[in-house]
N, C-alpha and C positions, 0 to 999 in steps of 0.2 A: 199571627194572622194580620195585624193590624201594619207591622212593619214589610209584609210582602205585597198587601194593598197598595200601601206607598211605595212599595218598588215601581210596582203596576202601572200606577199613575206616572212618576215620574217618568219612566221610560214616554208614557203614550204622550206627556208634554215637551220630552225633547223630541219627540217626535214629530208633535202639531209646530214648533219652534222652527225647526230644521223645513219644515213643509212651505210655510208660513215665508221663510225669511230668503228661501231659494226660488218661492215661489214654484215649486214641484209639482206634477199632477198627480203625484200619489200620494193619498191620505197620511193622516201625520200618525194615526195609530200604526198604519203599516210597515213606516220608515219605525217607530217606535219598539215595533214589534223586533222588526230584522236586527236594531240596536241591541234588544235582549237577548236574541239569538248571538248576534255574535257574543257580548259578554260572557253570558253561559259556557258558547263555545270554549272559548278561550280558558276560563274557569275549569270546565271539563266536567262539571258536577252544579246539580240543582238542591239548593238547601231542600230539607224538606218539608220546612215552613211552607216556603214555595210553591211544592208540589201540592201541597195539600189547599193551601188556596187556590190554587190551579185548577186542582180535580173539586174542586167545591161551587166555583165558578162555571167549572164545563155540566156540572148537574143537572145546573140552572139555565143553562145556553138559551134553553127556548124564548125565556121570559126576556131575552134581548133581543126576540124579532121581533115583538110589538110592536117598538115604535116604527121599524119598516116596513108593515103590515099594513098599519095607519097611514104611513108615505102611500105607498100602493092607492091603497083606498080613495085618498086626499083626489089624485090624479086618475082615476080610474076612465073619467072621459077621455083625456090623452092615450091611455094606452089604450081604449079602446078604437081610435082612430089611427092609430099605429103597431097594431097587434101582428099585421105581416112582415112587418121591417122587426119588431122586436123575438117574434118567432125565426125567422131567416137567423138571425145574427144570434139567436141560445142554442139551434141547432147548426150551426155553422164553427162555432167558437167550442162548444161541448167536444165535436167529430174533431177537433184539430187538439185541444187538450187532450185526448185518447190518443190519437196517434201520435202525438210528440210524448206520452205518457211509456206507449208501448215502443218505441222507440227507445227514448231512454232508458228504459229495465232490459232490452235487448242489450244493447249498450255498456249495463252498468255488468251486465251478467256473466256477458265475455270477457268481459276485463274480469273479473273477480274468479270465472274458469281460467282464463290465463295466468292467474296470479296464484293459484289453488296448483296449475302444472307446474310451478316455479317451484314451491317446496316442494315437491316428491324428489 
């Protein structure tokens, strides 16, 4: 467990590193993340050390909204002065993630029917 911790980590530090040093607008855990992804990829297969810290970590998920709970809280007058621009843009952004969602599985689903009448 201790050695997939450390994985965890160092992935999310080449991550903040990579963020950091390109100057990126995207989070260095997420560039961190995509790094594991690929690795894995490539790999083909997840220890199940891994897994298991993984699925140990997702148990626990909640106990990492806290401290963005507390962010929320901190600024609650801001968003209270801006609650129609940040409504507009959850519902605006949600409607376009669904339809580029349903889209792609259209997408991926033809292809995979086209690929399904290839072997017959």
């Amino acid at each position: 467990m201790l050695a997939a911790i450390t994985l965890l980590l160092v992935y999310q530090l080449a991550g903040e590193v990579i963020a950091q040093v390109f100057a990126l607008p995207v989070p260095g855990p997420v560039i961190g993340m995509g790094l594991l992804f690929g690795t894995l990829a490539v790999r083909g297969a997840v220890s199940d050390e891994l897994r298991g810290t993984a699925n140990g970590l997702l148990q626990h998920l909640s106990l990492l909204f806290v401290p963005a709970g507390t962010g929320v809280m901190l600024h609650f007058n801001r968003l209270a002065d801006e609650w129609l621009a940040l409504l507009a843009s959850l519902l605006v952004s949600t409607a376009l993630t669904i339809a580029v969602s349903a889209l792609l599985m259209r997408a991926l689903m033809a292809r995979g029917g086209a690929d399904e009448g290839r072997e017959s």
